[in-house]
C-alpha positions in Angstrom: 0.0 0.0 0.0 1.0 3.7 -0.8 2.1 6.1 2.6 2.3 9.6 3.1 4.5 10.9 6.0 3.9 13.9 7.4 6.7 15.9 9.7 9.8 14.8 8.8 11.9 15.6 11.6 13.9 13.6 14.0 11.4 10.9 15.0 10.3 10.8 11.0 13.9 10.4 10.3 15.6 8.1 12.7 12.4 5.7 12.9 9.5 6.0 10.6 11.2 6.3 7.4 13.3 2.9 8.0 10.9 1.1 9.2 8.3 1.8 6.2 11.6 1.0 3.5 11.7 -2.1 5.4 8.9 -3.1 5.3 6.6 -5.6 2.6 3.1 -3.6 3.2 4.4 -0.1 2.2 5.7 2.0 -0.3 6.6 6.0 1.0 5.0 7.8 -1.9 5.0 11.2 -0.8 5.7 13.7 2.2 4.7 16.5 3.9 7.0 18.5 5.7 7.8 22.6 6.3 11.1 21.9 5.7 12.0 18.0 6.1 12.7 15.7 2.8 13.3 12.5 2.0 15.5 12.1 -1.0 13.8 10.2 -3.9 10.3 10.4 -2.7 7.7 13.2 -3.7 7.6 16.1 -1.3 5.2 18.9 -0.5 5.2 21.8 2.1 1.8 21.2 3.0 -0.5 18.3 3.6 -3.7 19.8 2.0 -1.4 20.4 -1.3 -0.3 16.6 -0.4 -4.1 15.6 -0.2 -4.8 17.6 -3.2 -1.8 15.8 -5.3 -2.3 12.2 -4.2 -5.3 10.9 -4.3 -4.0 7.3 -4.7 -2.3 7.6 -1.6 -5.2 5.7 0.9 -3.0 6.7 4.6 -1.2 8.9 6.0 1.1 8.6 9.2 1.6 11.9 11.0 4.6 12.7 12.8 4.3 16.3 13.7 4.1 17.7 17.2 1.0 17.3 19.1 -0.5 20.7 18.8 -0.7 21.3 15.1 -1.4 16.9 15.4 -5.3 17.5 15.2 -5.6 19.6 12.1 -3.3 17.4 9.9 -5.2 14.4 11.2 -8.9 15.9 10.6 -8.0 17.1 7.1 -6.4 13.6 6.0 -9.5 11.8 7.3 -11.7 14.2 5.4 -10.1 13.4 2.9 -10.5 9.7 2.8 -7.3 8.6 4.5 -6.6 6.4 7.0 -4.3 7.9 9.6 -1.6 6.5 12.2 -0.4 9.0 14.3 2.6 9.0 16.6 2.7 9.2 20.4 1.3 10.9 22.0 -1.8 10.4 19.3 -2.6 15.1 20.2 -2.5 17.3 22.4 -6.0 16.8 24.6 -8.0 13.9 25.2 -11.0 15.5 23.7 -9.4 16.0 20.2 -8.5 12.3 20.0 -11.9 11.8 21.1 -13.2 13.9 17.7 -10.9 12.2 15.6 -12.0 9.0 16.8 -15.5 9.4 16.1 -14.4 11.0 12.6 -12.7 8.2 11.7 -15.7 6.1 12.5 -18.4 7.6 11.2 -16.1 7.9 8.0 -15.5 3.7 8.0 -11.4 4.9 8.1 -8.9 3.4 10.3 -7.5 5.5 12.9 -4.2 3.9 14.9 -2.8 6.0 17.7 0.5 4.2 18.3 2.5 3.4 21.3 5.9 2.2 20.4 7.1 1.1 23.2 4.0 -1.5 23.8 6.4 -2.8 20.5 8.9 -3.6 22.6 10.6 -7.2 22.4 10.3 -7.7 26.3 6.8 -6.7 26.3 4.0 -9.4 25.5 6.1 -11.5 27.3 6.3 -9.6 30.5 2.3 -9.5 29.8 1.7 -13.0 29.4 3.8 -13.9 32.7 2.3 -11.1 34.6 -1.5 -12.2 34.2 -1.6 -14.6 36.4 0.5 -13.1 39.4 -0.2 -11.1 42.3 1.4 -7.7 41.5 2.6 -6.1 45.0 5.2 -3.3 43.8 6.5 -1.4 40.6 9.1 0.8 40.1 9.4 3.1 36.9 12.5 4.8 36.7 12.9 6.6 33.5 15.6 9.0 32.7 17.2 10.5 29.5 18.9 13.5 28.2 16.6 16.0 26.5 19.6 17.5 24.6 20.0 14.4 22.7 16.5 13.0 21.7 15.0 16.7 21.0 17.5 19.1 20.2 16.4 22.4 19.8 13.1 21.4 19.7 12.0 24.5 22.2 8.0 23.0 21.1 8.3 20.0 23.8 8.4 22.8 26.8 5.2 25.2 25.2 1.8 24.0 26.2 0.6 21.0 25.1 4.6 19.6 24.3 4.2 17.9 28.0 8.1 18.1 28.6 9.3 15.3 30.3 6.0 13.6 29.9 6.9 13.1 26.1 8.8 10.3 26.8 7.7 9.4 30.3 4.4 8.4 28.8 6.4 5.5 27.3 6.6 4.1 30.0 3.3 4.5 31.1 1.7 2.7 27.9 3.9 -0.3 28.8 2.4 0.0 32.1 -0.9 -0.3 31.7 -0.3 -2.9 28.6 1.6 -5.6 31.5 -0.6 -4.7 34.2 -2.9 -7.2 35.3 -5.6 -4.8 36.9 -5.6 -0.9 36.0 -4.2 1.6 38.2 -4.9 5.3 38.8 -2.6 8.4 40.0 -2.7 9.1 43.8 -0.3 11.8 43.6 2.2 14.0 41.7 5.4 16.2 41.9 6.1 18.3 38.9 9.0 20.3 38.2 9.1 22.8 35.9 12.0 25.2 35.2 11.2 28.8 35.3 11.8 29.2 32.1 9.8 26.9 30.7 5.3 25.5 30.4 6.2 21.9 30.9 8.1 19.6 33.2 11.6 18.8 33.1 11.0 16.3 36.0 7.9 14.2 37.8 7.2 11.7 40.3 4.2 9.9 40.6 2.6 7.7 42.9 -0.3 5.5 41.5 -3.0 2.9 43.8 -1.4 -0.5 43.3 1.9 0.4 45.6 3.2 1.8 41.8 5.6 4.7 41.8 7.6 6.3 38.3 10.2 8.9 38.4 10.7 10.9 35.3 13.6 13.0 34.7 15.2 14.9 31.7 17.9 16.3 32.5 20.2 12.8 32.7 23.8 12.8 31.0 25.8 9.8 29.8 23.7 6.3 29.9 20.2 6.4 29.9 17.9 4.3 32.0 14.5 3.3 30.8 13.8 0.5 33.7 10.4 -0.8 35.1 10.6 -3.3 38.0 8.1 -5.3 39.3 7.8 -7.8 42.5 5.1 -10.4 42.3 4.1 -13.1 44.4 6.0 -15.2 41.6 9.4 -13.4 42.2 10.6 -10.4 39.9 10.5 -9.3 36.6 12.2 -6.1 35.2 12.1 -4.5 31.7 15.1 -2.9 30.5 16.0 -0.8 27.9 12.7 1.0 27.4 11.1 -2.8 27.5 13.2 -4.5 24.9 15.3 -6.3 27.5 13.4 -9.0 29.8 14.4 -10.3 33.2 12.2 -12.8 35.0 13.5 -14.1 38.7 17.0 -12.1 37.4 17.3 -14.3 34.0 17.6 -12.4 31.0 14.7 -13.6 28.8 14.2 -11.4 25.9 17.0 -8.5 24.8 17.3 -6.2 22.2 20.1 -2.8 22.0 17.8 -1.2 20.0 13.6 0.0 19.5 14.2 -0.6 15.6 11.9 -3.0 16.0 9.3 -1.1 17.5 8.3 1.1 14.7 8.7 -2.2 12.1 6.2 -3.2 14.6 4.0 -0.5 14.2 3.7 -0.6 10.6 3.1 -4.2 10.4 0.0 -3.5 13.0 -1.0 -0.8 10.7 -1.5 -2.7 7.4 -3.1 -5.0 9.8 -5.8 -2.8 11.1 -6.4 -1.1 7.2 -6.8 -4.4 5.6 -9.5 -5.5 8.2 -11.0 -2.3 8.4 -10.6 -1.7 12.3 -8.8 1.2 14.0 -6.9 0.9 17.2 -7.4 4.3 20.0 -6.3 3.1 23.3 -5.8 6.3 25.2 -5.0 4.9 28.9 -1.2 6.3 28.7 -2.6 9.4 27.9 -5.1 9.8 30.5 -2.3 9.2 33.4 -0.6 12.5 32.2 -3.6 14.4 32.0 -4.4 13.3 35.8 -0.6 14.4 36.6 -1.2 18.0 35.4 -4.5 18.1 37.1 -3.3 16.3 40.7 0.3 17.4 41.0 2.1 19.6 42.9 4.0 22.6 40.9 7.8 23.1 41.8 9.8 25.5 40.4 13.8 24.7 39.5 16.6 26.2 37.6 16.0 27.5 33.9 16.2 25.1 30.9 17.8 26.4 27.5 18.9 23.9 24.8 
């Protein structure tokens, strides 16, 4: 099948476009970007020039940021197209809600992804989990915002969600290997003074489950989730693509290449059975973080 991609920046770069040239159900026919390309495919500056052009094009995955997400994904559904749109799937629940019920009254697919659900260690960790008595997690997640969005001043503005970007990673693992759903207790947020989003967070969830978010890590990253059960432990490393069960390595992967082939292959999936895919659980944790937690100040941030 044809694919537009729209936003060509890091993400597009480094994940969607090698996964869709890898892949046997796709075919990159055309972009839309304000100033991204990729060489040898058809490119446009806007998608309703993109819409306008290519007809034959039947979906469109949409990598922008999540503010200006909503109106790329309304107009491409209008349009006809079926649309898979990157995490976090906008910028409110209520807009994903819209889309949602666009999509369906349309008879279009609608995927809002989760890449890290993708993650080798993950069904694994589900399967073994759903029988066992769950009686702690620990979520430690912390990376180096310099590296993963350089310059990219849009992930501290309203609606970027700071450190929350990739912190709700973790969160769509979580309630993907949970046994029984969880809900936020509690929140510290810390925002520099600089800046409309977090840098930091810890959260405290029913369950005895705790995550600690931070940005602002140097050198190795950590992307760790551990669990005690009644069973023993199990612990996901490497943003879930490395799996531990009573301290033996089960599943492991260096990279989240996978993920996004992943994705795709889920995609074609959902298109050819004419189904869509809107889980917004991850997404509803952050909102209840921004409405429950507790507002710190710290130093300024700049790039």
């Amino acid at each position: 099948m044809k694919i537009a991609l729209v936003g060509i920046g890091k993400i597009a770069v480094d994940q969607h476009v090698p996964a869709i040239a890898e892949s046997p159900d796709w075919d990159l026919a055309a972009t839309a970007s304000r100033q991204g390309r990729v060489e040898g495919v058809e490119s446009h500056t806007d998608i309703a020039d993109m819409l306008a052009a290519r007809p034959d094009v039947p979906v469109v995955s949409i990598c922008v940021p999540p503010v200006p997400r909503y109106a790329v994904a309304e107009a491409a559904l209008k349009a006809g197209r079926h649309v898979m749109l990157e995490k976090p799937p906008g910028a409110t629940l209520a807009e994903v809600h819209a889309l949602q019920a666009l999509a369906a009254e349309r008879g279009l697919t609608l995927f809002a992804t989760w890449h890290s659900r993708m993650a080798l260690g993950v069904p694994e960790a589900k399967r073994w989990l759903a029988d066992k008595a769950v009686r702690k997690v620990r979520i430690t997640w912390r990376e180096d915002v310099r590296k993963w969005h350089p310059g990219q001043d849009w992930i501290f503005k309203p609606g970027g969600m700071g450190v929350f970007d990739p912190g709700i990673n973790a969160l769509s693992i979580l309630t993907e290997i949970l046994p029984e759903p969880v809900h936020l207790i509690s929140a510290r947020l810390e925002f520099p003074r600089n800046r409309d989003t977090p840098i930091a967070a810890e959260l405290q969830f029913s369950g005895n489950v705790s995550a600690e978010f931070d940005w602002r890590q140097e050198g190795p990253q950590t992307w760790n989730i551990d669990i005690e059960t009644d069973a023993g432990p199990l612990s996901l490393r490497m943003g879930g693509n490395q799996l531990f069960i009573g301290g033996e390595r089960m599943e492991s992967a260096e990279t989240i290449a996978g993920e996004y082939r992943a994705l795709y292959a889920r995609m074609a999936d959902l298109v050819r059975g004419g189904r869509s895919d809107v889980d917004l659980a991850p997404m509803v944790h952050v909102a209840d973080a921004m409405t429950l937690g507790r507002r710190v100040l710290t130093d300024p941030f700049e790039f």
